[in-house]
C-alpha angles and dihedrals in degrees: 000000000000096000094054090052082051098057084038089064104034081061091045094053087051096045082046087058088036088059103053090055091059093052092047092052090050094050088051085052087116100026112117119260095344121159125231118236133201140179126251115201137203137198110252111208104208109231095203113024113080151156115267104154094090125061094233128083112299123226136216126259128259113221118183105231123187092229096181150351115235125210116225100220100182120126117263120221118294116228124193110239093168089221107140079220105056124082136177118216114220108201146024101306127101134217113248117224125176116234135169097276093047135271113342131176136243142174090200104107103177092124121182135184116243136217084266095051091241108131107240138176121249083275093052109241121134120268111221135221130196081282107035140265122003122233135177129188126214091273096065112093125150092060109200129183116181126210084263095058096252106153115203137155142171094308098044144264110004101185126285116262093262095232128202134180115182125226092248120024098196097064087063110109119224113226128175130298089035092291119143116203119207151148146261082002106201132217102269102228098173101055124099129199123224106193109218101040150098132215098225114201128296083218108118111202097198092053091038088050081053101050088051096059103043084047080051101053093034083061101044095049095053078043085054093043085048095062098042085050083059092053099051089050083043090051096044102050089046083059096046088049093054086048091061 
């Protein structure tokens, strides 16, 4: 009885962090070029607990375990702004933008200029080109970015979006602001760049509605078996108690 209240629970704590990526992935539903998640889960065959009431061979036990979170790296919907500064990114490569903490990587491409001239995301920091930051001075109108990335304007070649893709796109890391951190990041060579879009979030707000309330009922029901379990143990203590 105790091992099935056991297993009960371990599905219950996963359903509990299931259920948190859900919701994170509902509350991104408008956030610029974010990237849906979702947990993969595993059976956990439990190497010491098992079952000894019965004289047959007893069996280990089966835990549900959450083994990984995935990140959904298809490209959202592109939707025309007609800003000159905004691009959308289609394909699997990111922007790179420096921050405090070092380069970082982003799908969001609305892009402004800021009171320095240095070209900068919505947080601020630089984005950076194969040379480093671009920057523009009063003078520049007429601001064009070609598939490839080039950046020119009225007074001439401004630096090309220094675009990277990375071998494999799961082992990136998302931080805050809608920044991603990585390693050994690669020239993306399959990745164009529309000027005047914007990559809108993968998250799908009918699936993810879904997925929250069958995560919801999943956990109510195992809440449900958890308290009949109780009341077997309950009903049967009180027997043995009345056998004494």
């Amino acid at each position: 009885m105790e091992n099935a209240q056991l297993i009960g629970l371990s599905r219950q704590m996963a359903l509990q962090r299931q259920m948190s990526v859900v919701a994170n992935n509902i509350a991104n539903l408008n956030t610029t070029g974010f990237k849906s998640e979702q947990l993969l889960f595993e059976e956990y065959m439990m190497p010491v607990a098992r079952d000894r009431d019965f004289s047959f061979s007893d069996q280990r036990l089966s835990f549900v375990q959450d083994w990984s979170t995935v990140h959904d790296m298809s490209t959202g919907t592109i939707m025309t702004t007609g800003n000159p500064l905004d691009v959308a990114l289609e394909g699997e490569g990111f922007l790179v933008v420096q921050t405090p903490h070092g380069e970082r990587y982003t799908k969001a491409g609305s892009l402004v200029i800021d009171a320095s001239g240095t070209l900068v995301d919505l947080m601020g920091n630089p984005v950076l080109s194969d040379a480093g930051p671009i920057t523009f001075t009063p003078a520049d109108s007429d601001i064009a970015i070609s598939a490839d990335g080039s950046i020119a304007s009225s007074e001439g070649i401004k630096g090309r979006l220094r675009i990277v893709e990375f071998a494999d796109a799961q082992a990136a890391t998302r931080e805050g602001s809608n920044l991603w951190a990585g390693e050994n990041p690669l020239a993306a060579t399959g990745t164009r760049v529309l000027q005047g879009a914007i990559e809108k979030s993968n998250v799908s707000g009918i699936a993810e509605m879904t997925e929250m309330i069958r995560v919801q009922r999943a956990y109510q029901s195992l809440a449900s078996m958890q308290e009949k379990q109780d009341d077997m143990r309950r009903n049967a203590i009180q027997r043995l108690g009345t056998l004494a």
